[in-house]
C-alpha positions as a printed Julia matrix, in Angstrom:
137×3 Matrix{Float64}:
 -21.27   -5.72    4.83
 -19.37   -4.77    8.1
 -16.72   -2.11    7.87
 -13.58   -2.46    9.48
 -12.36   -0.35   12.08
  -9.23    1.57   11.94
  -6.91    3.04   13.9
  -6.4     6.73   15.04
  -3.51    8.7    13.43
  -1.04    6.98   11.69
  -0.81    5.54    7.93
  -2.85    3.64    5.71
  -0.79    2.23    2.71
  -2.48    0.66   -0.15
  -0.65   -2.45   -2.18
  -1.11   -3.03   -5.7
  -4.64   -4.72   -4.95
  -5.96   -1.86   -2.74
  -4.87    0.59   -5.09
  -6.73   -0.67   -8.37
  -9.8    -1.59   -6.32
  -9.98    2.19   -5.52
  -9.22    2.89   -8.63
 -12.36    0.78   -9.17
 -14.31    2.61   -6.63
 -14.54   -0.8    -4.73
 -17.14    0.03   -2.07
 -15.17   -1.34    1.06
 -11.71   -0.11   -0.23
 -13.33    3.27   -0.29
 -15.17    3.05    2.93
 -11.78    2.01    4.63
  -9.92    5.0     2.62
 -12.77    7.31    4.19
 -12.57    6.15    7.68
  -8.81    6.33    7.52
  -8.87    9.65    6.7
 -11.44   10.67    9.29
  -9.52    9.46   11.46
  -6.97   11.63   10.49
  -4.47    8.78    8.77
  -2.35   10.12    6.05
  -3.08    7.55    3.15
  -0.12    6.43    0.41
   0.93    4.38   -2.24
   4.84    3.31   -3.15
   5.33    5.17   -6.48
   5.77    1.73   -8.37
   2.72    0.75   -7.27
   1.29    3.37   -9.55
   2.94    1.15  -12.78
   2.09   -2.09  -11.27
  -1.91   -1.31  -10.72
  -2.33    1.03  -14.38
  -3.43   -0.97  -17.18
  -4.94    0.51  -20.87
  -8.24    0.24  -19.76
  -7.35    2.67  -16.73
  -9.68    5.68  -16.71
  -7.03    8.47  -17.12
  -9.66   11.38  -15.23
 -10.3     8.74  -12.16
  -6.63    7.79  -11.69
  -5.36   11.8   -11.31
  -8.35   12.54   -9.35
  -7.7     9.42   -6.56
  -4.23    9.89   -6.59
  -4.42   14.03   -6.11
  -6.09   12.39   -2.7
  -3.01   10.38   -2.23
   0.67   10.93   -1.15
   2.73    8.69   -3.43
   6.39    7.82   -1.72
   9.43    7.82   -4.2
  11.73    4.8    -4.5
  15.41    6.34   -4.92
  18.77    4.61   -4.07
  18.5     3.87   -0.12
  14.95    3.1    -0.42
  15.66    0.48   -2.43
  18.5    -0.85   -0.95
  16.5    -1.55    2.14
  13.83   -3.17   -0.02
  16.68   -5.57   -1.14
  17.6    -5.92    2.52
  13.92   -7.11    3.34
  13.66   -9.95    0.15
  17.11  -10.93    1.83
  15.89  -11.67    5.39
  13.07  -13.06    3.68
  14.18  -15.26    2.09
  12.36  -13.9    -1.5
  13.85  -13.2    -4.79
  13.51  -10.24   -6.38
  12.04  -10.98   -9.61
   9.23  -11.9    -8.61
   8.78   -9.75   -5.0
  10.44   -6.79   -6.06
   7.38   -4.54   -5.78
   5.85   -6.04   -2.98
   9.07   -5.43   -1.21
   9.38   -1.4    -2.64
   5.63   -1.57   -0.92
   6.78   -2.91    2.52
  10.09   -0.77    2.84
   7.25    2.59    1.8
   5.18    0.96    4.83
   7.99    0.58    7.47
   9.4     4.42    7.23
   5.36    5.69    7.77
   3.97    7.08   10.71
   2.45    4.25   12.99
   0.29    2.77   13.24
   0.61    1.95    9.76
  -2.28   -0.48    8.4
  -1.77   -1.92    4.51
  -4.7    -2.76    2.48
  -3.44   -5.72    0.31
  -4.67   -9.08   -1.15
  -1.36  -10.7    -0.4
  -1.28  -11.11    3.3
   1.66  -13.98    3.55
   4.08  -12.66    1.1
   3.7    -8.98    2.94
   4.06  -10.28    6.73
   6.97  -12.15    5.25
   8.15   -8.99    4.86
   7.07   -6.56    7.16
   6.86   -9.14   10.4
   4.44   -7.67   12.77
   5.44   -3.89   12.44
   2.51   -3.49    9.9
  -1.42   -4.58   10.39
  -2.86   -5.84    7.39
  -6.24   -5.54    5.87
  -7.01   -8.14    3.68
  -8.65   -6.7    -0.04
């Protein structure tokens, strides 16, 4: 399989999707994860993506080890108001986006270049626009 080239410096964020796949010790999610931080890209998660990708069949020892690699970014009060701002503009409802949306806000206030690893392209560009580069996982 061909790996996917990165960029230099900035942030790699993981969604729900890239999260449990490294989690999983998906081959290409941890190649990218690798090459990211070669690169010298600080690599994060949005703290409720930690409850949206852990199940009961989550190896406890695997998910402290690949998160001590990780820098997860807290959702208080004016993060998520600016979450809410993004479902507004577009045009999504809460219930159903309100993680994805936690995730994109987390994204916007990285260093750039800031590249997300996700499975849901559409929904995310919705709300990110072009100020984030997505992977597809």
């Amino acid at each position: 399989m061909a790996r996917r080239k990165l960029s230099h410096e900035g942030t790699l964020v993981l969604d729900s999707e890239g999260f449990s796949k490294l989690l999983g010790d998906d081959e290409t999610v941890v190649a990218l994860v690798a090459e990211a931080r070669s690169r010298g890209m600080e690599v994060v998660i949005c703290a409720l993506t930690i409850i949206e990708a852990v199940h009961a069949r989550t190896h406890k020892a695997r998910l402290n080890w690949v998160l001590s690699g990780l820098r997860a970014v807290a959702v208080g009060d004016e993060e998520a108001k600016a979450a809410s701002a993004l479902l507004m503009e577009a045009g999504l409802h809460g219930h159903k986006y309100a993680i994805d949306a936690a995730v994109a806000e987390t994204a916007l206030r990285q260093q750039r270049p800031v590249i997300m690893l996700t499975s849901d392209v559409d929904d995310m560009a919705k709300l990110c626009g072009d100020r984030v580069r997505f992977v597809p996982v």
